[in-house]
N, C-alpha and C positions, 0 to 999 in steps of 0.2 A: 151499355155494359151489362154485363150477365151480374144477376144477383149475388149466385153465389161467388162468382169470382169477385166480386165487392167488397166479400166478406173476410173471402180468403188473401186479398191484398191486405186486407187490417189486419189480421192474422198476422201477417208475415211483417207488418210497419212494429206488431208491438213485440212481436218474438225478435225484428231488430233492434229496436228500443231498449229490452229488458237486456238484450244480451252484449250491449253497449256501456250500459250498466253494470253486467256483474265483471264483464273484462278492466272495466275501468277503475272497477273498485277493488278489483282482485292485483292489477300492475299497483295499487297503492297503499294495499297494508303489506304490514311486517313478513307473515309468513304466506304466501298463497299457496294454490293446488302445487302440488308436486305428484311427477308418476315417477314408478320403479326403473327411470331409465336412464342412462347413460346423460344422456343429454334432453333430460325432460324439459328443460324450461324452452330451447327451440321447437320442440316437439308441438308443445302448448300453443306458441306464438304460431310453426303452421297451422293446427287446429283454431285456434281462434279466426283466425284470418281467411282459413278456405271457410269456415263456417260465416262467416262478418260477410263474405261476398257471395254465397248463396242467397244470406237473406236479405241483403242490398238488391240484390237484381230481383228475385221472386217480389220484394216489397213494393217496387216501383218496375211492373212488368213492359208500360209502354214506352219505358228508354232501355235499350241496349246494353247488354255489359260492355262498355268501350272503356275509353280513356278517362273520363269523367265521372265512372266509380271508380275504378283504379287507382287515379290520384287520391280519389279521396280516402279511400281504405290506407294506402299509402300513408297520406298526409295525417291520417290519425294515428298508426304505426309510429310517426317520426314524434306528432304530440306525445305518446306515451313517455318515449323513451326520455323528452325532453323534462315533463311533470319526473320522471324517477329520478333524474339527477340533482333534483332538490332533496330527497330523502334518504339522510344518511346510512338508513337499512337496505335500498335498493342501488341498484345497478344499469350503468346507461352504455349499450354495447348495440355496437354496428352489427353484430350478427344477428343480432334479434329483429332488427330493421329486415336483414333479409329474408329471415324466415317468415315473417311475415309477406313477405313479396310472393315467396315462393308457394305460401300458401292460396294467395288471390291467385297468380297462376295457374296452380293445380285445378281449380275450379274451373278458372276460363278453359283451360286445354279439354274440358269433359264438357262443353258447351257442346260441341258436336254432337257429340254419344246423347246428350242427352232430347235433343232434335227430335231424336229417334222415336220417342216415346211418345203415345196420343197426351197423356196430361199435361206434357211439358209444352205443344203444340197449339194443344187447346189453351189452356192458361197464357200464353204466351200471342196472343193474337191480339195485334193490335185493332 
């Protein structure tokens, strides 16, 4: 394995680590992020979730985005929702489970496109 691509896999293990962290602590206090929009809080859940499977697959470059990050992004989606419905402040809704779905999708469907590119090619070579 190339050095710097050694480097840059930790890179990416602790950027998903830390950002595992602040979603998690963000679904469980009282007020988190909010944006100016209509329906920010799915907005968030896509964001989290295309960004949660970016750095799931760049962290661990020599398995594939298949089914087996998917569930698991998934399966943390559904933990969330499950930890909020213990707290009388938050909220436990099926749509948010989706938008989370539709966030990990969003990324998979640009898996192609991003083929394309020498970094994503090279980093990505088993």
């Amino acid at each position: 394995m190339n050095v710097n691509r050694h480097y840059v896999t930790i890179l990416f293990r602790l950027l998903l680590a830390g950002t595992l962290l602040f979603i998690s602590w963000q679904a469980t206090i009282r007020n988190g992020i909010a944006l100016p929009l209509a329906n920010s809080d799915k907005e968030l859940h896509f964001l989290a979730f295309c960004t949660l499977a970016v750095l799931l697959d760049f962290a661990f470059p020599k398995s594939r985005f298949g089914w087996f990050k998917i569930l698991a992004l998934i399966g943390y989606g559904i933990l969330i929702e499950v930890v909020q419905s213990f707290f009388p402040y938050r909220s436990t809704e099926l749509a948010d489970v989706f938008a989370d779905i539709v966030g990990i999708f969003a990324y998979a469907v640009t898996i192609p496109l991003l083929r394309r590119f020498t970094f994503y090619q090279e980093y990505r070579q088993l």
